[in-house]
OpenMM code with the backbone's topology and positions (N, CA, C; nanometers):
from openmm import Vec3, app, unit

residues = "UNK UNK UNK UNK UNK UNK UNK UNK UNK UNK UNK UNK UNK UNK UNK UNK UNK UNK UNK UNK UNK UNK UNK UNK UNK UNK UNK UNK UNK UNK UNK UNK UNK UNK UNK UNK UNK UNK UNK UNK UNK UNK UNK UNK UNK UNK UNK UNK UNK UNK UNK UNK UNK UNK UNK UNK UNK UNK UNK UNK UNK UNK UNK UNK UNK UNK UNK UNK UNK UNK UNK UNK UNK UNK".split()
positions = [
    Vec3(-1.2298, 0.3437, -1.0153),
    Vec3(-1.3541, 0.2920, -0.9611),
    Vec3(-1.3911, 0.3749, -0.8389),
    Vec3(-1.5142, 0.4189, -0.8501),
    Vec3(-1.5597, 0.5319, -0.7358),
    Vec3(-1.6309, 0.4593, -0.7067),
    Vec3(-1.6754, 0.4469, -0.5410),
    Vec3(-1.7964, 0.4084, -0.4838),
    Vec3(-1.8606, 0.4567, -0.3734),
    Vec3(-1.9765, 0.5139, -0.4402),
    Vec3(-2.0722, 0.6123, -0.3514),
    Vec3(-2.0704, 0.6172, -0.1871),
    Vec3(-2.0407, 0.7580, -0.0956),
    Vec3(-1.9688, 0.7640, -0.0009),
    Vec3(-2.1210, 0.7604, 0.1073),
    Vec3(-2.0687, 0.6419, 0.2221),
    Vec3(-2.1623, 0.6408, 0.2953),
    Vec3(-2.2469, 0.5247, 0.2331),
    Vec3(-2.1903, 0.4548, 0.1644),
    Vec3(-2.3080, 0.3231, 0.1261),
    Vec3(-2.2093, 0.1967, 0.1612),
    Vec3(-2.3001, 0.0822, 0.2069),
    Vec3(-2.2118, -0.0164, 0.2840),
    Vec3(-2.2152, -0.1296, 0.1550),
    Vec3(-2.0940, -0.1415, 0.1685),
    Vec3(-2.0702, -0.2647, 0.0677),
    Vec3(-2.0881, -0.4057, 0.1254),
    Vec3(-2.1938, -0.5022, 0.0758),
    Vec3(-2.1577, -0.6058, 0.1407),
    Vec3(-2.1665, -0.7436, 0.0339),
    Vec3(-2.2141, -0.8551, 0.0790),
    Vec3(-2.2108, -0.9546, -0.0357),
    Vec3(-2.0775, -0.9832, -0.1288),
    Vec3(-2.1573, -0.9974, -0.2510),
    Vec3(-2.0472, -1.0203, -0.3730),
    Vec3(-1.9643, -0.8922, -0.4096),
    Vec3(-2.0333, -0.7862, -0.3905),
    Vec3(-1.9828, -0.6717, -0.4335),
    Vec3(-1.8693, -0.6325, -0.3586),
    Vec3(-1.8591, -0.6712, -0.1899),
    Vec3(-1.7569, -0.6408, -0.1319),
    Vec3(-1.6226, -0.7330, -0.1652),
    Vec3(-1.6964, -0.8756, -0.1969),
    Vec3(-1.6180, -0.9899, -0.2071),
    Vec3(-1.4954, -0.9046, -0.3542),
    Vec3(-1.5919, -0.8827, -0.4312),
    Vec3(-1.5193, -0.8448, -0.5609),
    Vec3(-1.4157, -0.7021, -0.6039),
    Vec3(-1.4682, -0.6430, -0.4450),
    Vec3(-1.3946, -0.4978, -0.4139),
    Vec3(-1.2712, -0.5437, -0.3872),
    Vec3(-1.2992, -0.6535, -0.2556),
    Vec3(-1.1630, -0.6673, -0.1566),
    Vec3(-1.0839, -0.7503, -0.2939),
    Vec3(-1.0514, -0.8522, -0.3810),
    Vec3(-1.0147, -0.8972, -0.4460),
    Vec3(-0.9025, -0.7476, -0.5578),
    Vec3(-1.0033, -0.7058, -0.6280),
    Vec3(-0.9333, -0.5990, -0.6404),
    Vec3(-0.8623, -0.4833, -0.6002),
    Vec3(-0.9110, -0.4865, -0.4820),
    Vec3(-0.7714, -0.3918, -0.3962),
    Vec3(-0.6888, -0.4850, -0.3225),
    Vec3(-0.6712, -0.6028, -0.3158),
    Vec3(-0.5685, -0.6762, -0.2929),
    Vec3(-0.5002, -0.7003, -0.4224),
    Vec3(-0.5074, -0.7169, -0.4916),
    Vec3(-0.4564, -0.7283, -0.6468),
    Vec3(-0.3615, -0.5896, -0.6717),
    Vec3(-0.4293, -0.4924, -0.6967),
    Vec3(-0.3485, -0.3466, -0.6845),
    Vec3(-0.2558, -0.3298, -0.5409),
    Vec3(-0.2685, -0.3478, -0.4489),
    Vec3(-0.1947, -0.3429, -0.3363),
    Vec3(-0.0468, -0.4410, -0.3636),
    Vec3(-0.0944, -0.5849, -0.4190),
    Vec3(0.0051, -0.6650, -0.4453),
    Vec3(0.1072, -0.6136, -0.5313),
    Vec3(0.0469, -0.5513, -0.6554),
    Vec3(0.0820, -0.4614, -0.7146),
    Vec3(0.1530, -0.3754, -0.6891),
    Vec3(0.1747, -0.2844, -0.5934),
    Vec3(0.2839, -0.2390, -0.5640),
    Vec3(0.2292, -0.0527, -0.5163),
    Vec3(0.0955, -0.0528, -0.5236),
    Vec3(0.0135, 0.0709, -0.5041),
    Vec3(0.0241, 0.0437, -0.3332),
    Vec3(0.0339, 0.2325, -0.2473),
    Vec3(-0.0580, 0.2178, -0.1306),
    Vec3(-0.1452, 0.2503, -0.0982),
    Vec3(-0.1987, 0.1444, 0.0399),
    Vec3(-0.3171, 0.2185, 0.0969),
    Vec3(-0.3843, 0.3505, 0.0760),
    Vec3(-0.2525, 0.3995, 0.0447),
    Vec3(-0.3758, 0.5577, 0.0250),
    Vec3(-0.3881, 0.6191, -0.0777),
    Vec3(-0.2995, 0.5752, -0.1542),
    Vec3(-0.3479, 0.5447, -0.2925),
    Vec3(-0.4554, 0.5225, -0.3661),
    Vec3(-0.4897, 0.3862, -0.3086),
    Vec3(-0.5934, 0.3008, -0.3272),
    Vec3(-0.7239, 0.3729, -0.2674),
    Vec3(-0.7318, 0.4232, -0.1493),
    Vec3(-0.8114, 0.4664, -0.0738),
    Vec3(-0.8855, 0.6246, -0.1227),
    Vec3(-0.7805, 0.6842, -0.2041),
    Vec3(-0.8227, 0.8269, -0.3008),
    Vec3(-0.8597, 0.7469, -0.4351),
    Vec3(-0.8493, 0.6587, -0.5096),
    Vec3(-0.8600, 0.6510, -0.6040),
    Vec3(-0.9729, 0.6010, -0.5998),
    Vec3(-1.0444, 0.5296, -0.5360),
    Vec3(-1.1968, 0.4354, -0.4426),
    Vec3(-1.2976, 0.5319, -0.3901),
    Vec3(-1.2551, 0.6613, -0.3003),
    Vec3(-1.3256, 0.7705, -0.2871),
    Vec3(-1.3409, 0.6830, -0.1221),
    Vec3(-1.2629, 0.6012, -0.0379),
    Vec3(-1.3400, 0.5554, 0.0839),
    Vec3(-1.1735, 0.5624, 0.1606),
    Vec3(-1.1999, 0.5359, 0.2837),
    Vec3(-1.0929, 0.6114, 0.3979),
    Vec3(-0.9583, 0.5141, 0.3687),
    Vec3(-0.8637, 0.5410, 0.4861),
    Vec3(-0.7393, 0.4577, 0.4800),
    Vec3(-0.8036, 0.3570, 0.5215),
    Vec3(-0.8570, 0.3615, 0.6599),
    Vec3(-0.9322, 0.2399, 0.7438),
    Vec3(-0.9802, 0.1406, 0.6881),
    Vec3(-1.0667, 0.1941, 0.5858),
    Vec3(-1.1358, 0.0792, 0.4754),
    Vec3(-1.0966, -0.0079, 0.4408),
    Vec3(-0.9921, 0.0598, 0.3211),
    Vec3(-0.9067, -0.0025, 0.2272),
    Vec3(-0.8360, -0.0930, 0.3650),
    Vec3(-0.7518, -0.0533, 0.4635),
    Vec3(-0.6921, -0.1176, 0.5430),
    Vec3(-0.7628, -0.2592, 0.5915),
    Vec3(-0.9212, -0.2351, 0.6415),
    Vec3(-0.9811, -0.3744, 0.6643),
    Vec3(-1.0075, -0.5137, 0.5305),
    Vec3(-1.0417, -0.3840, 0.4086),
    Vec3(-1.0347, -0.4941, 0.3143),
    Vec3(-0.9267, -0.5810, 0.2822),
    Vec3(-0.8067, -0.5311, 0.3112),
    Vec3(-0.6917, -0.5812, 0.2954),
    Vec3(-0.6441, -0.6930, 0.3850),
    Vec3(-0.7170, -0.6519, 0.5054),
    Vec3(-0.6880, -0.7740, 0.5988),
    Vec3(-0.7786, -0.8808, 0.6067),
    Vec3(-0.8961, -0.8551, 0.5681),
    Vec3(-1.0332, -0.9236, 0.5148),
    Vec3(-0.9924, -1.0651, 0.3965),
    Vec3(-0.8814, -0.9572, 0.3084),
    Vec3(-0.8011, -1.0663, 0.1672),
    Vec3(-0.6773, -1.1556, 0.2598),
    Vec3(-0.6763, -1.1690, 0.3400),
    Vec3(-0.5224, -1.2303, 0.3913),
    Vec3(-0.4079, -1.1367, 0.3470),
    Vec3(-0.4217, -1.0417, 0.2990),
    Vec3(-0.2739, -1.0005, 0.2484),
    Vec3(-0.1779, -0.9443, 0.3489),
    Vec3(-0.0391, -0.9998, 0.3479),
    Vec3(0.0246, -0.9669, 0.4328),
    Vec3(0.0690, -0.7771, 0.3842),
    Vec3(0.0524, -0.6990, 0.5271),
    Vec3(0.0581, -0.5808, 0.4625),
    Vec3(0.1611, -0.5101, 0.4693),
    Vec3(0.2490, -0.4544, 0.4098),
    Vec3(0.3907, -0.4027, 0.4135),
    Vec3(0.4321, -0.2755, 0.5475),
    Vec3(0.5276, -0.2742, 0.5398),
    Vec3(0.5669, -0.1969, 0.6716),
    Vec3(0.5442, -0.0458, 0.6445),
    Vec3(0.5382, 0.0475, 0.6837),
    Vec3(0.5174, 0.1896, 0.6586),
    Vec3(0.6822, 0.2308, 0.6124),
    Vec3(0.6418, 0.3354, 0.5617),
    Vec3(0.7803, 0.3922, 0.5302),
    Vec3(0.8938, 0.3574, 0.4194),
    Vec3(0.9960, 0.3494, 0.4453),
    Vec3(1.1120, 0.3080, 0.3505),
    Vec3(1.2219, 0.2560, 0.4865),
    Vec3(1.3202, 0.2222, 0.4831),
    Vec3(1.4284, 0.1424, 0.5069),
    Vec3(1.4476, 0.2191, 0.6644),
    Vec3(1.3986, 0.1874, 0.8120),
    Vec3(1.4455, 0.2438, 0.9083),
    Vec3(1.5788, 0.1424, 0.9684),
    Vec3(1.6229, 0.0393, 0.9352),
    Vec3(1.7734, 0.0336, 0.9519),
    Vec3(1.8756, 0.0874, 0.8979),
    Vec3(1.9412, 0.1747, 0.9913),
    Vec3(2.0424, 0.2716, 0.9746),
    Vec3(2.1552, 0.1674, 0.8921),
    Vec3(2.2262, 0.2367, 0.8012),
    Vec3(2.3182, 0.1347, 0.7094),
    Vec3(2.4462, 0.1230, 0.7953),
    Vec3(2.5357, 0.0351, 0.7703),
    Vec3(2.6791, 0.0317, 0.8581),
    Vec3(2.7297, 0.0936, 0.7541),
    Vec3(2.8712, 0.2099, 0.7716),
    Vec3(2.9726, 0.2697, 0.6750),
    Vec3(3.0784, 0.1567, 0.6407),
    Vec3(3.0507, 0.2057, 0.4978),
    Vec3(3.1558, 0.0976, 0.4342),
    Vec3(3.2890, 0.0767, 0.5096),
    Vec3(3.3750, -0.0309, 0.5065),
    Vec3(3.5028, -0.0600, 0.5951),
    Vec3(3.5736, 0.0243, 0.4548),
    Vec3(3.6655, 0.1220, 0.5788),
    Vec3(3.7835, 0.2211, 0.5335),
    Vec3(3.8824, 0.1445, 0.4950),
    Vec3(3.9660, 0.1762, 0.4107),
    Vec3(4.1109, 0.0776, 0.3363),
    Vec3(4.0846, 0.0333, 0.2454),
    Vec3(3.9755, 0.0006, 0.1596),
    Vec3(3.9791, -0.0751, 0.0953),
    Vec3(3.9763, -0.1854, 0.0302),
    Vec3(3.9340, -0.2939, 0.1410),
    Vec3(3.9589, -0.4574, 0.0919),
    Vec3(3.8132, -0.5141, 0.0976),
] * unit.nanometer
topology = app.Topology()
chain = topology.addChain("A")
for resn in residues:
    res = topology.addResidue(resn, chain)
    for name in ("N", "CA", "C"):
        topology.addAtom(name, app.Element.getBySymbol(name[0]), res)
């Protein structure tokens, strides 16, 4: 779904945007993902997302350092 750059979405049409990029986001897609595949910024996608209530995931992958397994064996 492309939507023409520089045109403001508002009404039902936004209502029915933000729905579907909360849906794909839930889904397991990111922000910027979503945001190239739409043709509109990170920012966007980012407000629509907060616009849906969706709680939004942390950046990155795993920044707690792991503890080394206990040596010996048990």
């Amino acid at each position: 779904m492309q939507i023409r750059p520089r045109v403001r979405i508002v009404g039902a049409e936004r209502h029915q945007l933000t729905q579907l990029v909360a849906g794909r986001y839930q889904a397991g897609e990111s922000i910027r993902v979503l945001a190239e595949s739409i043709g509109r910024s990170y920012g966007f996608i980012h407000k629509l997302l907060e616009e849906a209530g969706v709680d939004l995931r942390h950046r990155g992958g795993d920044h707690c350092p792991r503890k080394p397994a206990p040596a010996g064996g048990a």
